[in-house]
N, C-alpha and C positions, 0 to 999 in steps of 0.2 A: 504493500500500500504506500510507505513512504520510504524512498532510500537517499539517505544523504552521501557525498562522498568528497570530504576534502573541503567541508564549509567554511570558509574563512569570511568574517565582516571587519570591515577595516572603517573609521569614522575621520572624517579629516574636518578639523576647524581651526581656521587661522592658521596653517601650515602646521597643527600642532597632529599629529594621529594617534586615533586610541584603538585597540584591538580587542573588540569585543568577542572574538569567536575564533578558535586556534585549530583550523583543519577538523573539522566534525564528523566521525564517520559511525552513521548506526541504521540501522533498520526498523521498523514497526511495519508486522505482519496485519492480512487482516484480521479483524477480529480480537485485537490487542488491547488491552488496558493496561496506559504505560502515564507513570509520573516522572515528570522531570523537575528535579530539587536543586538547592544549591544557593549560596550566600548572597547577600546583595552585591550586584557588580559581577554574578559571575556567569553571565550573559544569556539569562533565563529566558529572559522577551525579547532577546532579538533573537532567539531564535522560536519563539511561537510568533513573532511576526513573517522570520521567514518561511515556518511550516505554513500559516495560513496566506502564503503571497501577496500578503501586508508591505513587504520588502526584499531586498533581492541581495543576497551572498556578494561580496566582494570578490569570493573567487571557488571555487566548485560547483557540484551539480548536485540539482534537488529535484531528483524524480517525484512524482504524486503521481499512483494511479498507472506507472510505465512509462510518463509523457514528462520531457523534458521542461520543469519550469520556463527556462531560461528562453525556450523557443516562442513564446507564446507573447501576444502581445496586447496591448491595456483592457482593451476588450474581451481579450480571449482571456485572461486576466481577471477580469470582474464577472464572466460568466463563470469560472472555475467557484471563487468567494461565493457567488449566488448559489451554485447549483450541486458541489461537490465538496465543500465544508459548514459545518455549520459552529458558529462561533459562540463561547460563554464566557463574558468579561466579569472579572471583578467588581466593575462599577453597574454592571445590568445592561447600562445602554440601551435605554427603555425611553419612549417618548413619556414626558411629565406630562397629565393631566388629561392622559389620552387611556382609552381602555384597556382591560387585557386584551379583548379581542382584537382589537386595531390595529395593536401592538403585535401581536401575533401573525397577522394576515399581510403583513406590510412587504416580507420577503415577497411572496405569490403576488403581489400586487406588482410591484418591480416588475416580475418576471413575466407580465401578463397574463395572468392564468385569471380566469375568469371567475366572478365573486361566487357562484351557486360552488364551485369547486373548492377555493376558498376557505369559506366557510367550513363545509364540511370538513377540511381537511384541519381546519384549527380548530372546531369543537373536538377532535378527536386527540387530537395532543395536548389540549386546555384539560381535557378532563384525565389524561394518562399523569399528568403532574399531579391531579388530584385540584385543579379550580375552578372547578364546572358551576358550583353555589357565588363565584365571585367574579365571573365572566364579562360583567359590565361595570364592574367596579374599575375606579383610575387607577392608573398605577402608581402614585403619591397616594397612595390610600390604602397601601399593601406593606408588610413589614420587608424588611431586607429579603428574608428566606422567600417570601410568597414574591416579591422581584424577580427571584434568580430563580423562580420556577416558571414564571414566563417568558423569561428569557431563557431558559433549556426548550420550552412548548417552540417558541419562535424559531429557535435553531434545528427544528425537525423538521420542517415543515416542507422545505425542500430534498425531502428525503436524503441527506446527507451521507455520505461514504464515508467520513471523517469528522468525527465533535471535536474541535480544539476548544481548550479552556483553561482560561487564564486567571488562576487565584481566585476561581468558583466559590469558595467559602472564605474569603476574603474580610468580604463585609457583613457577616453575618453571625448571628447568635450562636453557639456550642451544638445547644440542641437541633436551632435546623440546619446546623453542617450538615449532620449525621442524616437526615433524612435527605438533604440535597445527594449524599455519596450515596444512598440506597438510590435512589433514581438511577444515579450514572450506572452505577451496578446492574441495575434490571434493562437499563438499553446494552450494556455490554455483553449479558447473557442472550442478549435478542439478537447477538451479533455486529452493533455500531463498533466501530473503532473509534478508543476514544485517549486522547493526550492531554495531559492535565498539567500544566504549574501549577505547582504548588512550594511553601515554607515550614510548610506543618507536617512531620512525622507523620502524625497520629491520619492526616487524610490521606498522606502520599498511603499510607497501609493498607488501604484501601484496591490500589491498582495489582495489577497482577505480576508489571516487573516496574523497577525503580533506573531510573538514568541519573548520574550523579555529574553535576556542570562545577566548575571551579576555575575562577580566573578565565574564561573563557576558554579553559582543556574539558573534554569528557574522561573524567576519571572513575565511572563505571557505566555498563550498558547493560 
């Protein structure tokens, strides 16, 4: 599903360079539940930017799917984001003041798929998070945890090969960590493949194998 080979990110500002990424080389099969940990600075999100074609390697190659990132262009680019990953931030990334459902429908909407389809397709994942009773409720009107469940509902929606997820329990209470990682769990038993940043032990224990980042080296796979 995903092969990296040789990732190098290089950052230049004011002629000064900083190296966030030191030759990256690992795999994720389908069907994987893999956490990627590691201290601040030691180049966690730029590399879930670069798995999610957020941004682009300074030097190697990032297969997704057998198709060379690197070949494709902005277009082809932004239909990959729309249509072959599905993203979970940290912050939610939720329109304020807008419904769940809205909220939810908005990938499909982009992609023009047509509202009777839609709909259906986000009652069904509204209610697989468990917010069928809160459906027109805003989203300023939901706690942290019931955020980051519609924004998991929003990331399926386009049937997704790939959940990346960035610091998923981030912003959120203890207790609905723990029920946000039983979701992940149960799409990963469905078969999603799904990549996690995370800081926290206790969630990375959660995945089925552990990537360890430092200084921008992989020092475990």
């Amino acid at each position: 599903m995903i092969s990296l080979k040789k990732i190098s990110k290089v950052y230049r500002n004011d002629g000064v360079e900083t190296v966030a990424l030191r030759e990256i080389n690992f795999e994720i099969k389908k069907g994987e539940f893999v956490a990627i940990m590691g201290p601040s600075g030691s180049g966690k999100s730029t590399l879930m930017h670069i798995l999610g074609a957020l941004d682009s390697p300074t030097s190697g190659k990032y297969f997704l799917d057998g198709q060379d990132i690197a070949t494709l262009n902005d277009d082809q680019l932004a239909e990959i984001r729309n249509q072959k990953i599905g993203f979970v931030f940290q912050s939610f990334n939720l329109l304020p003041r807008t419904t769940i459902l809205k909220n939810v429908t908005l990938p499909m909407a982009y992609a023009g798929i047509d509202i009777k389809r839609r709909l259906e397709i986000a009652h069904k994942y509204i209610d697989l998070v468990g917010l069928t009773d809160r459906i027109d409720h805003l989203s300023n009107q939901l706690s942290g945890g019931q955020q980051q469940r519609v924004a998991i509902a929003r990331s399926l929606v386009m049937d997704p090969k790939i959940i990346l997820a960035d610091e998923p329990t981030g912003n959120i209470a203890s207790d609905q960590a723990e029920s946000i990682m039983k979701i992940f769990k149960d799409l990963n038993k469905q078969g999603r493949t799904i990549v996690m940043i995370t800081h926290e032990p206790d969630i990375a224990a959660h995945a089925k194998r552990v990537i360890y980042l430092r200084d921008g080296r992989l020092v475990k796979k």
